[in-house]
Backbone bond lengths (Angstrom), bond angles and torsions (degrees), N, CA, C in turn:
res aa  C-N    CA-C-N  psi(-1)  N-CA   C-N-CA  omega(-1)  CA-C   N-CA-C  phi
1 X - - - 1.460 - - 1.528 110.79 -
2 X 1.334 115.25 -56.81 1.665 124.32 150.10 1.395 118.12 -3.70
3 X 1.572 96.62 -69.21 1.657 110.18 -162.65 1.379 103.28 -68.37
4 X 1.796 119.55 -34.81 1.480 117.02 -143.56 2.198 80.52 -82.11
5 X 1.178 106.20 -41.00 1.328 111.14 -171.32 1.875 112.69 -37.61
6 X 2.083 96.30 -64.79 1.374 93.46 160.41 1.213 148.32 -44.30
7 X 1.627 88.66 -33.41 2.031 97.32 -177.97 1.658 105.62 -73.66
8 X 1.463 124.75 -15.53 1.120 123.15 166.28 1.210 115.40 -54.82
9 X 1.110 107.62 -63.19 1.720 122.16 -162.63 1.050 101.55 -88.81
10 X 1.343 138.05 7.02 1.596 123.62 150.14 1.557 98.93 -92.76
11 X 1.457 130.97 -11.11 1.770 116.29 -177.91 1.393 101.80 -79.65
12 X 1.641 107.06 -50.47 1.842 98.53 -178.62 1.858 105.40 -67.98
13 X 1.006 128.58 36.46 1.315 112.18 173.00 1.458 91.51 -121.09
14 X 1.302 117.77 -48.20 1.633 106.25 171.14 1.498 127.30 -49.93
15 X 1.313 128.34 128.52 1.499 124.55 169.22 1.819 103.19 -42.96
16 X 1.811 94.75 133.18 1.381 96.84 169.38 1.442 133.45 -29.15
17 X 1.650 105.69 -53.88 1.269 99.16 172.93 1.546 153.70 -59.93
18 X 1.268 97.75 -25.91 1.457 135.36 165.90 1.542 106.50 -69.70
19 X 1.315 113.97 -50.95 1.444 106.44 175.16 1.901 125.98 -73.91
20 X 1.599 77.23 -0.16 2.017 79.00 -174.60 1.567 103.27 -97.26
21 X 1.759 104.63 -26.51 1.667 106.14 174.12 1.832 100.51 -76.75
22 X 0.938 115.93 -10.69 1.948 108.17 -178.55 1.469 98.85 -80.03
23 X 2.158 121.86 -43.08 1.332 119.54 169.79 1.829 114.49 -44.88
24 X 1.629 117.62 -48.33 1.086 105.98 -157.73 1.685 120.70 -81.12
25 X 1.359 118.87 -9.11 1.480 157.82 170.19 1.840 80.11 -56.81
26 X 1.347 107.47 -92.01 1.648 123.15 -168.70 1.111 110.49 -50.15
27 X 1.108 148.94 -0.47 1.511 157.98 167.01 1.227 110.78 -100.78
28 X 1.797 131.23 -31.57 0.813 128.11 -164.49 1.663 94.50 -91.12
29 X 1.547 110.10 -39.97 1.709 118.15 -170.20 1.979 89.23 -49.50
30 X 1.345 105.03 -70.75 1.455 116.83 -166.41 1.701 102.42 -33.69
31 X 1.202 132.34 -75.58 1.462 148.62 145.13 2.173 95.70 14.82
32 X 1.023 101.09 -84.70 1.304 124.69 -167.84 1.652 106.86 -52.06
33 X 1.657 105.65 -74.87 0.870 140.61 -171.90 2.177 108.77 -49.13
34 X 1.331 103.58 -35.53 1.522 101.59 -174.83 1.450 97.53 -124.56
35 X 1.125 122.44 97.16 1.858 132.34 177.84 1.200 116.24 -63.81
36 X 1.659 108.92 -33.58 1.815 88.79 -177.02 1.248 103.79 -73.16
37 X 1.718 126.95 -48.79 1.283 111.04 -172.89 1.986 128.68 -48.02
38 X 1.685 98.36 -30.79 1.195 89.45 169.45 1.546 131.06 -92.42
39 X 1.635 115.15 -2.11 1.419 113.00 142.39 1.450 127.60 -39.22
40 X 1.759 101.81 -50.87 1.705 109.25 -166.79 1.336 90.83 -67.57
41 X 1.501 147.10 -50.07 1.558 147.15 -151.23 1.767 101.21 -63.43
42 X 1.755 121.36 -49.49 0.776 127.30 -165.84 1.785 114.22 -76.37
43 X 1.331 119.50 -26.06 1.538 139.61 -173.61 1.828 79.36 -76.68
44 X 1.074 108.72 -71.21 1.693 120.46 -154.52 1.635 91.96 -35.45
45 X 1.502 108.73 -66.80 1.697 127.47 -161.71 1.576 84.65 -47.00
46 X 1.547 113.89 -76.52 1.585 111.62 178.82 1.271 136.04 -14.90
47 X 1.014 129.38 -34.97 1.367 151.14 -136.96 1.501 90.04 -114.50
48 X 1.415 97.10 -58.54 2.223 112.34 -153.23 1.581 90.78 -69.84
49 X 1.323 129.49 -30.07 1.277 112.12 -151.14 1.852 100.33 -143.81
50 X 1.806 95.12 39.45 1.541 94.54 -171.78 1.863 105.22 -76.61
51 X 1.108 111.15 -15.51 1.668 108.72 175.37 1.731 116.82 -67.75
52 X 1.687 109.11 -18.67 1.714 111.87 158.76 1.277 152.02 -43.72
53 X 0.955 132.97 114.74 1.338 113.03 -156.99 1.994 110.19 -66.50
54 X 1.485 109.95 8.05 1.020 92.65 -145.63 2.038 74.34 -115.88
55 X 0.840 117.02 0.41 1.680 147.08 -157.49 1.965 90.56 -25.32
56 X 1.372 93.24 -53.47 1.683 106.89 -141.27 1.901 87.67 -106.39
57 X 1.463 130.33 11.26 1.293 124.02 -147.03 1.870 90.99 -126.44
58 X 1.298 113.51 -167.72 1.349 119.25 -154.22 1.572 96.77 -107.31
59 X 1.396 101.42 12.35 1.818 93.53 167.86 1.644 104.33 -68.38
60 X 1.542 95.26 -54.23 1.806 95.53 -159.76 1.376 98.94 -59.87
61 X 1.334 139.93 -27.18 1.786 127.02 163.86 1.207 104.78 -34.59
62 X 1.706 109.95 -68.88 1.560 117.94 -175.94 1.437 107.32 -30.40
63 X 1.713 111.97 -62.95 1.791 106.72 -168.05 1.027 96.92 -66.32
64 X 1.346 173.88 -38.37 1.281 162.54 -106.87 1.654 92.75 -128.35
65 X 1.297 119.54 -76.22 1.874 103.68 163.56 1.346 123.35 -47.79
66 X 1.355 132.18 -47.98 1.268 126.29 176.49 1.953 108.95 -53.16
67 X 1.143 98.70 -26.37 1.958 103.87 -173.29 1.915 90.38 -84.25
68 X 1.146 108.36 -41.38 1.777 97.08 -174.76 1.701 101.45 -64.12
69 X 1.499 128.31 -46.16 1.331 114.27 -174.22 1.238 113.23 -68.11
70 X 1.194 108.51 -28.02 1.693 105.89 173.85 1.382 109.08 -54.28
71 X 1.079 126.70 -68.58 1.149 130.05 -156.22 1.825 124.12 -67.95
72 X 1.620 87.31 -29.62 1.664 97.01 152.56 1.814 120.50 -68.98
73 X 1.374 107.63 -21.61 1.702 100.75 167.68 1.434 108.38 -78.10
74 X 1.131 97.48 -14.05 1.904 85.25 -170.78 1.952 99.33 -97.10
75 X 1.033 114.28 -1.68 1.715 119.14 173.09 1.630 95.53 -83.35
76 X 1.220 125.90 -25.87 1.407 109.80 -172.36 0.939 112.96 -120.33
77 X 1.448 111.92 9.37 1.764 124.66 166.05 1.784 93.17 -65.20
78 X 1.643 79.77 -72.04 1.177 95.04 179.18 2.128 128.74 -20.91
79 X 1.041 95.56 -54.02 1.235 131.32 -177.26 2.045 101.55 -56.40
80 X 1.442 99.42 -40.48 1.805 87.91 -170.68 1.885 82.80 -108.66
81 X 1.079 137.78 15.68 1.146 123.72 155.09 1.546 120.85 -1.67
82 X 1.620 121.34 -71.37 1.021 133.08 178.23 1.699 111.34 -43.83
83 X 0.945 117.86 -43.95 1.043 111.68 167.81 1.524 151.44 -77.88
84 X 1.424 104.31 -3.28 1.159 131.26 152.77 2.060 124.56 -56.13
85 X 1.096 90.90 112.00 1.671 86.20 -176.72 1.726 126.67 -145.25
86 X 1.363 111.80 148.51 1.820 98.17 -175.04 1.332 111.77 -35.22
87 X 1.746 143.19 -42.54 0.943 114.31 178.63 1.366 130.50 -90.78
88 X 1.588 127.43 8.66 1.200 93.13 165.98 1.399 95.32 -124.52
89 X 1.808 134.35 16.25 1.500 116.23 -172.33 1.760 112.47 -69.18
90 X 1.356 106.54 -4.00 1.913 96.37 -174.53 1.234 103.86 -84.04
91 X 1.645 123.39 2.07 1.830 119.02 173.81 1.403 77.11 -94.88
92 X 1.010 152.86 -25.35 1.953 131.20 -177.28 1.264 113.20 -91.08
93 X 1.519 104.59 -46.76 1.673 99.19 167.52 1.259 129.62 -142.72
94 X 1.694 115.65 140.28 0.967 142.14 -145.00 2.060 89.29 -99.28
95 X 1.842 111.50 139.93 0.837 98.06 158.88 1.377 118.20 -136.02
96 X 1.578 121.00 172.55 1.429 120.78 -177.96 1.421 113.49 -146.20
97 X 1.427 128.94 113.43 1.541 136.53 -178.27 1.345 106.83 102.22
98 X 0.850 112.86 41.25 1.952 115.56 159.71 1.115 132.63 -77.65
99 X 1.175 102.29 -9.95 1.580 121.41 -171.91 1.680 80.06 -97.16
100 X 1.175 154.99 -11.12 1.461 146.08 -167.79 1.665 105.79 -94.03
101 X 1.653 107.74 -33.98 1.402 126.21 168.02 1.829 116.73 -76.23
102 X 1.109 113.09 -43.13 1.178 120.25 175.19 1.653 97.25 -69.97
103 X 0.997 147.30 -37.38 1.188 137.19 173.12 1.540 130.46 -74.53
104 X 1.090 98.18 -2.83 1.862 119.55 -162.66 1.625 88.88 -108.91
105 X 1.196 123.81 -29.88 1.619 126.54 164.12 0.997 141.66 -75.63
106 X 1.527 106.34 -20.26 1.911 116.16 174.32 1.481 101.30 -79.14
107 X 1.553 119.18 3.82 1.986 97.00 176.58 1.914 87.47 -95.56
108 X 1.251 127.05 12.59 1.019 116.66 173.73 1.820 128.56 49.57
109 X 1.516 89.36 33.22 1.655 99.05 179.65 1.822 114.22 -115.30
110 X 1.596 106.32 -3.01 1.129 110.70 167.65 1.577 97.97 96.80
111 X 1.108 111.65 162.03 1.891 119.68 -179.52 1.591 100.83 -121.06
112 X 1.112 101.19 166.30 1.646 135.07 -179.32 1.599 73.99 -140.56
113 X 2.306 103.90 123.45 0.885 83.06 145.45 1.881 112.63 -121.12
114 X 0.776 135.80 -173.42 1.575 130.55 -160.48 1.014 108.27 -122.94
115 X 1.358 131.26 106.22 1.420 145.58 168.68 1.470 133.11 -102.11
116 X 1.270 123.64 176.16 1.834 116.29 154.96 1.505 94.75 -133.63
117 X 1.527 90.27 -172.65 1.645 95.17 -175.84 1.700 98.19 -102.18
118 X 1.232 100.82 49.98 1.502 115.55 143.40 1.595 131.86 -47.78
119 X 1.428 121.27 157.10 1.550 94.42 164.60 1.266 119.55 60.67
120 X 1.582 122.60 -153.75 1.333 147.19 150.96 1.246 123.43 -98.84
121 X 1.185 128.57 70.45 1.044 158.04 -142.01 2.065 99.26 -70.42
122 X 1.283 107.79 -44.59 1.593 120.49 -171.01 1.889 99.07 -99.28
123 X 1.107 125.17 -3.89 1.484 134.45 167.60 1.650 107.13 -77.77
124 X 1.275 104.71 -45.05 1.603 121.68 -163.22 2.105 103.39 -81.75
125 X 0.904 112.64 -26.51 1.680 141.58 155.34 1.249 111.23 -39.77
126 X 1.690 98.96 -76.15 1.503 96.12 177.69 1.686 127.32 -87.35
127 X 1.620 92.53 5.47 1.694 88.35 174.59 1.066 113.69 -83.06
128 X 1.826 123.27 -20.10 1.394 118.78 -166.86 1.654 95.60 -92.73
129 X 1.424 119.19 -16.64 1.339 128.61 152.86 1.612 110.54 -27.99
130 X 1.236 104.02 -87.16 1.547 124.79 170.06 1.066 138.24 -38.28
131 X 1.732 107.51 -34.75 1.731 108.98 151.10 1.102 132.60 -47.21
132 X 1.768 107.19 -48.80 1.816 106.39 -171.04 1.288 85.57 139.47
133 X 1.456 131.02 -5.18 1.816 127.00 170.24 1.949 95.18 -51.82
134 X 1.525 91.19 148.34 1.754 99.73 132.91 1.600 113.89 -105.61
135 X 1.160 120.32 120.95 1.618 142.16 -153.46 1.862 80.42 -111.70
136 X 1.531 112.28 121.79 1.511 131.99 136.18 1.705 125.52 -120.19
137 X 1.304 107.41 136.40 1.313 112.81 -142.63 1.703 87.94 -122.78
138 X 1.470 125.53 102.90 1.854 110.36 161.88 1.415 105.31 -59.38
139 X 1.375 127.82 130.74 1.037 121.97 157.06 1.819 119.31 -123.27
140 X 1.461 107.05 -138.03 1.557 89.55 -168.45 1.947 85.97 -151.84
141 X 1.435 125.18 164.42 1.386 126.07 153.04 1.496 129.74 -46.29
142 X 1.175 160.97 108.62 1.386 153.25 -144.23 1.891 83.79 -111.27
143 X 1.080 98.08 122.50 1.943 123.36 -178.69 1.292 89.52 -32.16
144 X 1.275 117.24 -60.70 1.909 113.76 -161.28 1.502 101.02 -104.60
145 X 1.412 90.84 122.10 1.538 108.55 173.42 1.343 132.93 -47.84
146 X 1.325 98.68 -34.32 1.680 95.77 179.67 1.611 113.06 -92.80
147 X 1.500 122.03 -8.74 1.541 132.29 163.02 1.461 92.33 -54.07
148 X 1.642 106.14 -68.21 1.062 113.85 -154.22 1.566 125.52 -49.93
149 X 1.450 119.43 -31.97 1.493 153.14 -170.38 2.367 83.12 -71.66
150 X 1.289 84.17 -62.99 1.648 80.10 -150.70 1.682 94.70 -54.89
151 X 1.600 114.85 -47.88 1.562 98.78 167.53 1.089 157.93 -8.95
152 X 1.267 91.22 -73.70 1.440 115.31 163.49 1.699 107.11 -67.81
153 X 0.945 111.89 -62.00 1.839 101.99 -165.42 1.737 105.65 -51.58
154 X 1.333 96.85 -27.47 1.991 87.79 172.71 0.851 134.24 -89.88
155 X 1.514 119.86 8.05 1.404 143.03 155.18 1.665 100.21 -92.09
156 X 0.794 122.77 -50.61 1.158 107.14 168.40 1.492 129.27 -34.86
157 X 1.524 109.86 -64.69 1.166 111.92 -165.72 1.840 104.11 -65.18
158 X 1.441 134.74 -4.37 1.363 128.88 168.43 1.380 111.18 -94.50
159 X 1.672 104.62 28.39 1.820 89.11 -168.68 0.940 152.39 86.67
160 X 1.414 109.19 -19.83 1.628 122.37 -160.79 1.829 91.90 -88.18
161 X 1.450 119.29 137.51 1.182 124.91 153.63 1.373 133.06 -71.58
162 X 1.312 127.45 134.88 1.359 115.37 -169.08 1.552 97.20 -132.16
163 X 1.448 96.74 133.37 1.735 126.81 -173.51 1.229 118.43 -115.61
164 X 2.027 114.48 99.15 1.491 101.62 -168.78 1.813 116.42 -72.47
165 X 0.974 122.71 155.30 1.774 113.34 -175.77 1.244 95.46 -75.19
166 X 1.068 159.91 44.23 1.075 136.04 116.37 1.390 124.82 -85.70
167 X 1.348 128.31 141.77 1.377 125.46 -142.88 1.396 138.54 7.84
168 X 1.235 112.58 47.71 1.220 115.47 -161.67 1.868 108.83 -87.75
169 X 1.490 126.61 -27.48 0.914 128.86 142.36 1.708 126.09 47.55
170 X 1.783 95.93 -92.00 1.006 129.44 -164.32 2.178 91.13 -70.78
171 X 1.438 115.86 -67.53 0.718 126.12 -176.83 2.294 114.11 -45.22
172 X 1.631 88.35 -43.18 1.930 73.31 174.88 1.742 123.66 -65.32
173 X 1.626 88.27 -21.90 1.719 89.14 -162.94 1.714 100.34 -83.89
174 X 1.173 127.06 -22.32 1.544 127.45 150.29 1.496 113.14 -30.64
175 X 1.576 111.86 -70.86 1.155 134.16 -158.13 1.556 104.87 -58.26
176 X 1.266 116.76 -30.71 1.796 139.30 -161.31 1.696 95.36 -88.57
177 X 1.014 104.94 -47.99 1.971 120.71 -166.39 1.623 91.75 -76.30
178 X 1.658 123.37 -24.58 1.307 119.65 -172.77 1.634 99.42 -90.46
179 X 1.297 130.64 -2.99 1.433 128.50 -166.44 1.115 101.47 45.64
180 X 1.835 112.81 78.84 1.429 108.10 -174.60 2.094 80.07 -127.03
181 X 1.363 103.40 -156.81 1.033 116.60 162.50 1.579 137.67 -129.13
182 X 1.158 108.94 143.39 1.653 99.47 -162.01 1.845 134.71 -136.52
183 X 1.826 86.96 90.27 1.882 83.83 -150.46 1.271 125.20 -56.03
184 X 0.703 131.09 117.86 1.410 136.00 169.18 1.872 120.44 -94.11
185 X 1.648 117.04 128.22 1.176 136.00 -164.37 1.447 117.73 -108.73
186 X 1.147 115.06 98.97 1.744 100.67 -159.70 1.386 101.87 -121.19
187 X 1.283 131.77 41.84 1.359 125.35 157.91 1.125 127.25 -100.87
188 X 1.555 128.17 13.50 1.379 120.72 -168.29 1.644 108.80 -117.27
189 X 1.683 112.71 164.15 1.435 104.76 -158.06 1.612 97.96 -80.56
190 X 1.369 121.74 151.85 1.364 144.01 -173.65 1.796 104.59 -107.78
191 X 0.990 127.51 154.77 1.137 137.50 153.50 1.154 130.36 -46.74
192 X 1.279 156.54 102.25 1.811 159.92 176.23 1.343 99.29 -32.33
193 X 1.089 135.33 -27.11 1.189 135.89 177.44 1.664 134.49 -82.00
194 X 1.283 101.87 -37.53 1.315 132.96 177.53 1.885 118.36 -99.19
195 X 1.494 117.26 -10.69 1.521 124.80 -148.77 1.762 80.16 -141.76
196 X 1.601 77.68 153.23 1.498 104.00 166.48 2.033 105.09 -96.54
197 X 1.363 87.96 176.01 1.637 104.84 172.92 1.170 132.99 -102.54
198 X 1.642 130.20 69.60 1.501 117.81 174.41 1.345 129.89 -82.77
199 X 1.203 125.05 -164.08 1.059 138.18 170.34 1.895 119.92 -108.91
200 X 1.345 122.95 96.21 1.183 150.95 174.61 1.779 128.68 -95.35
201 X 1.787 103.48 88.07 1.583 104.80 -177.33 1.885 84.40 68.59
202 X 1.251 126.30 39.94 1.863 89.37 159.67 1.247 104.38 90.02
203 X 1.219 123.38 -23.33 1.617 115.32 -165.93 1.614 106.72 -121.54
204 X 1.276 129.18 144.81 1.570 125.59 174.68 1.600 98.08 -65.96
205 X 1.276 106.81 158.69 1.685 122.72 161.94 1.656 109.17 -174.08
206 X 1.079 91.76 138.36 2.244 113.84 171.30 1.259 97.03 -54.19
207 X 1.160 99.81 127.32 2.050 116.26 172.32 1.835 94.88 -124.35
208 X 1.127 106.65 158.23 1.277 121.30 150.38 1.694 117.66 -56.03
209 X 1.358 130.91 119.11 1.642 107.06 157.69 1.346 105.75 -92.75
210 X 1.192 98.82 16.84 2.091 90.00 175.47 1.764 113.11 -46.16
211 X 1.422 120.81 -33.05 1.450 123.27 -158.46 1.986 104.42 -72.09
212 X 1.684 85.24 -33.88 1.295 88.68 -164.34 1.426 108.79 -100.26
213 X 0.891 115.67 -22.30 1.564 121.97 159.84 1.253 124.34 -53.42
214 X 1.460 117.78 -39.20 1.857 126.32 -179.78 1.793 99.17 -93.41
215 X 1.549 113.03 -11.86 1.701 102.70 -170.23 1.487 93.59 -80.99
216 X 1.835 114.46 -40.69 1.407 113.27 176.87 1.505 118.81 -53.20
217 X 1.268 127.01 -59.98 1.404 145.89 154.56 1.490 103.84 6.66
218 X 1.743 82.01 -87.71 1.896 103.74 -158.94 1.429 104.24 -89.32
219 X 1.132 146.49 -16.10 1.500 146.64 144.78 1.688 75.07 114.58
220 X 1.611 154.71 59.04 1.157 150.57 -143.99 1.312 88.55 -112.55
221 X 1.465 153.18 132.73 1.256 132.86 149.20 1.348 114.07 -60.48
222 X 1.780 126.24 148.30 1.258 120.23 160.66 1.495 112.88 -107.62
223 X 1.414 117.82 140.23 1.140 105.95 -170.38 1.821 86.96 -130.99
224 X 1.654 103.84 145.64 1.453 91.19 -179.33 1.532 99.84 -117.23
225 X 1.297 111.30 162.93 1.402 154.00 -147.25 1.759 136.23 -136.08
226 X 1.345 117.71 102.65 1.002 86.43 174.08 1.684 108.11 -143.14
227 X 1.393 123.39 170.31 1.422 121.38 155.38 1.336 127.15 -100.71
228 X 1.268 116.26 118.99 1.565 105.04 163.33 1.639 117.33 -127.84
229 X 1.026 99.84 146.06 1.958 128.71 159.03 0.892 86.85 -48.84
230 X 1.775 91.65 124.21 1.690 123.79 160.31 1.794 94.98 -95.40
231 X 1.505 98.63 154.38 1.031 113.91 154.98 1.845 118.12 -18.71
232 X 1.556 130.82 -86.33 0.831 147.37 175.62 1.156 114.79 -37.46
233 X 0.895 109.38 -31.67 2.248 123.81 167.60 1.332 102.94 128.40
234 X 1.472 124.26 -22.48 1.702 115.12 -162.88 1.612 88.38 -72.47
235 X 1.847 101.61 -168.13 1.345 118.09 171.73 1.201 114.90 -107.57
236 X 1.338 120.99 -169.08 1.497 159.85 -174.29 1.852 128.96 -172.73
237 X 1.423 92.39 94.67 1.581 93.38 -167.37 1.486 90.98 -72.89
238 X 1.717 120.83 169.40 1.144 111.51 138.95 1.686 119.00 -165.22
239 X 1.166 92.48 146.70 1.781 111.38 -158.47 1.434 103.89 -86.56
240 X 1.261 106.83 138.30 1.918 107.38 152.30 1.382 104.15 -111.67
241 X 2.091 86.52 -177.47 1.494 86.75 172.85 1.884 114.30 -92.36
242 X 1.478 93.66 168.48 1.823 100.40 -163.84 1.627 99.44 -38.48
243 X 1.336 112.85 168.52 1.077 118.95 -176.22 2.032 108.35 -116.28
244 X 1.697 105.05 102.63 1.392 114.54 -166.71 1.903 102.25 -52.20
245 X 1.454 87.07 131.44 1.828 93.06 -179.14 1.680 109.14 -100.85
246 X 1.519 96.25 130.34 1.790 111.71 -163.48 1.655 88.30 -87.18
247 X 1.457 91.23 150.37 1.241 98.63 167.57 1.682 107.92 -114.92
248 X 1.440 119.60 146.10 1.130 108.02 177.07 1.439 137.87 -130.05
249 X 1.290 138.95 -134.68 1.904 106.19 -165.36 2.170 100.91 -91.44
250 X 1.818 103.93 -20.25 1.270 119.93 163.78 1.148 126.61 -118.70
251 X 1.331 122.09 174.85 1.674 126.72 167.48 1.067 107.04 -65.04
252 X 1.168 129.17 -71.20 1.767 142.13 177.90 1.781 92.29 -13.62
253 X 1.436 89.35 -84.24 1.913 103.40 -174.46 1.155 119.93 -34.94
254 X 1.377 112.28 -57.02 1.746 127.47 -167.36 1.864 85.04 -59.66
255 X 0.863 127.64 -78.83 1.528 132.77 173.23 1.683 128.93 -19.10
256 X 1.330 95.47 -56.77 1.584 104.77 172.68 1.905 107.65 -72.38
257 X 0.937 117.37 -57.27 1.719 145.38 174.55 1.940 93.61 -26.13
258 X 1.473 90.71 -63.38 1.791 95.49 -164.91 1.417 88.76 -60.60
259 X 1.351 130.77 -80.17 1.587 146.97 -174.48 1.258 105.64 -18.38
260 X 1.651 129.15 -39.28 1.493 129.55 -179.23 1.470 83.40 -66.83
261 X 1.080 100.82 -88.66 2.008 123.10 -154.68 1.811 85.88 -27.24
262 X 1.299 136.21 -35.10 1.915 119.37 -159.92 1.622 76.95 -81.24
263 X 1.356 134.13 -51.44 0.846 135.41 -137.97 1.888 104.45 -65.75
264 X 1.464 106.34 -49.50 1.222 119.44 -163.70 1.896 97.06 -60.17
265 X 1.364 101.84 -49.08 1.573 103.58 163.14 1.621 130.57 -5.69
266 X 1.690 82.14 -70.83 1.794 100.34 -176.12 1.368 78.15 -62.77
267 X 1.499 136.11 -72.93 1.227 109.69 -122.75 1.627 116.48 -78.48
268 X 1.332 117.49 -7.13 1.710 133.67 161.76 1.672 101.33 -42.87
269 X 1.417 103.87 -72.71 1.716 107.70 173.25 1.377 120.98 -38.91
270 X 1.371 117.80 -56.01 1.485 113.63 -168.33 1.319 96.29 -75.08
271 X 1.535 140.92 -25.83 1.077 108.45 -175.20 1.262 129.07 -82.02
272 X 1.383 111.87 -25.76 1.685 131.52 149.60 1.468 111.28 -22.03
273 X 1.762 104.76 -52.07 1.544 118.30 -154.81 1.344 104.80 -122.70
274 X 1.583 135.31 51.87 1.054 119.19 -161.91 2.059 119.47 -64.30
275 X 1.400 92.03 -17.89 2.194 96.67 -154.29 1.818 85.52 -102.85
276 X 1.704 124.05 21.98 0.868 110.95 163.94 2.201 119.08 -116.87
277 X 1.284 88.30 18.88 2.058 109.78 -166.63 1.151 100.55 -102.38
278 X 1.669 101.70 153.45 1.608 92.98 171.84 1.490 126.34 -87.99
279 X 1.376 114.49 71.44 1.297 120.14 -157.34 1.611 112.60 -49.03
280 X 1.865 118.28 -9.94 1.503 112.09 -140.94 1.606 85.13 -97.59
281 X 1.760 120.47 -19.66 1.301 124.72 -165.62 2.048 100.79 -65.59
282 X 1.473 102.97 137.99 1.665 96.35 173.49 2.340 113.42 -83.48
283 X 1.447 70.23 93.35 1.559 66.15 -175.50 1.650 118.87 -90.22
284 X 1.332 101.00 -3.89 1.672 99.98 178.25 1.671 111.90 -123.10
285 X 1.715 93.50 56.48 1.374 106.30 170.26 1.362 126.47 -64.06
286 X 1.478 124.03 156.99 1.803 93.85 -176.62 1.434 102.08 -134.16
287 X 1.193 132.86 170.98 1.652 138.41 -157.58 1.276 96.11 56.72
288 X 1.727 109.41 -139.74 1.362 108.59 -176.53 1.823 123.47 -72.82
């Protein structure tokens, strides 16, 4: 916890730029350094974009390093967090469709907004932090305790509430009745047991219907969201409007139906943005 503290306060002491070429170094080591994960990144890309002409060729290397440096900028984003603040985050990030969020709030039922781990996914958290949002975040235990400790406390310190999924329930529909906001992450694989079945890049995969199950529920608008890396390194969030929830001839359907449509969402973005996803996560696991 010590160390992770120092390694902070030695990133905000480096000029941004310098600290975003130290992210892309550490993304690249990680990349290299752990093979299965970059087997799974390279199968995944394979798979998502086998109708390409470029399918089987040295682009998808390209996305697969370009996704490891990314993701090392966003460890040392991460990292000067603290230093991020209302007055100077609008020179880091740029936004577009707020007026789609601000409108998704006057029915006074609170938002779900809908993300992936696109982007900077925990940057974009504390920016709506920094506006004047109340930011609730489901999250999960991080394996190592003392990751996990510093995590959370640096979300903490921007405000953002964090709700573990286990029984958390009680706690979102508070958050919704408070016209707060409530991110929701729907790209990762779910259990066969617990998840519905969409269609992802072409391929089936287990989603959560938790999103669409509580949007039916609480009448919640979802509005989706995302951040991405500009060129230059800063961001660009950007908002739509809520996403109208179908009802359909069953529960089952109406349920699975919405879960595609959030789903197809992400996958518009990532394909826009492929070297910014977590391509290395196994999201098109099959059985359980």
């Amino acid at each position: 916890m010590i160390i992770l503290k120092l390694l902070s306060l030695f990133a905000r002491l480096m000029p941004l730029s310098t600290a975003l070429k130290c992210g892309q170094v550490l993304g690249l080591l990680f990349y290299y350094l752990f093979p299965s994960r970059r087997r799974i990144t390279l199968d995944n890309l394979r798979q998502a974009f086998s109708s390409k002409p470029y399918a089987l060729s040295s682009k998808l290397t390209h996305i697969a390093k370009s996704m490891a440096r990314h993701m090392g900028q966003n460890a040392i984003e991460f990292l000067r967090l603290p230093s991020l603040t209302k007055d100077n985050m609008d020179a880091y990030i740029k936004w577009s469709g707020l007026e789609h969020l601000d409108n998704a709030l006057k029915l006074q039922k609170g938002a779900f907004v809908l993300t992936a781990h696109l982007g900077n996914w925990d940057l974009v958290a504390s920016g709506y932090s920094l506006k004047g949002y109340q930011v609730n975040l489901i999250t999960k235990h991080l394996k190592i305790e003392f990751l996990n400790r510093f995590w959370m406390e640096s979300r903490s310190q921007k405000n953002i509430t964090q709700l573990y999924r286990e029984g958390s329930i009680k706690e979102i529909i508070n958050a919704l009745k408070r016209n707060e906001l409530m991110g929701f992450i729907l790209d990762q694989h779910t259990h066969s047991a617990d998840g519905v079945l969409v269609n992802f890049f072409g391929r089936p995969c287990w989603t959560t219907p938790g999103l669409a199950v509580l949007a039916q529920r609480l009448k919640a608008p979802v509005v989706p969201s995302f951040i991405i890396r500009q060129p230059d390194g800063r961001h660009k969030v950007f908002i739509e409007p809520a996403i109208p929830f179908v009802e359909k001839d069953t529960q089952e359907e109406t349920i699975r139906y919405n879960t595609q449509v959030y789903t197809n969402v992400l996958e518009r973005y990532i394909r826009q943005y492929p070297d910014q996803w977590i391509w290395m996560h196994r999201r098109w696991k099959t059985g359980k």
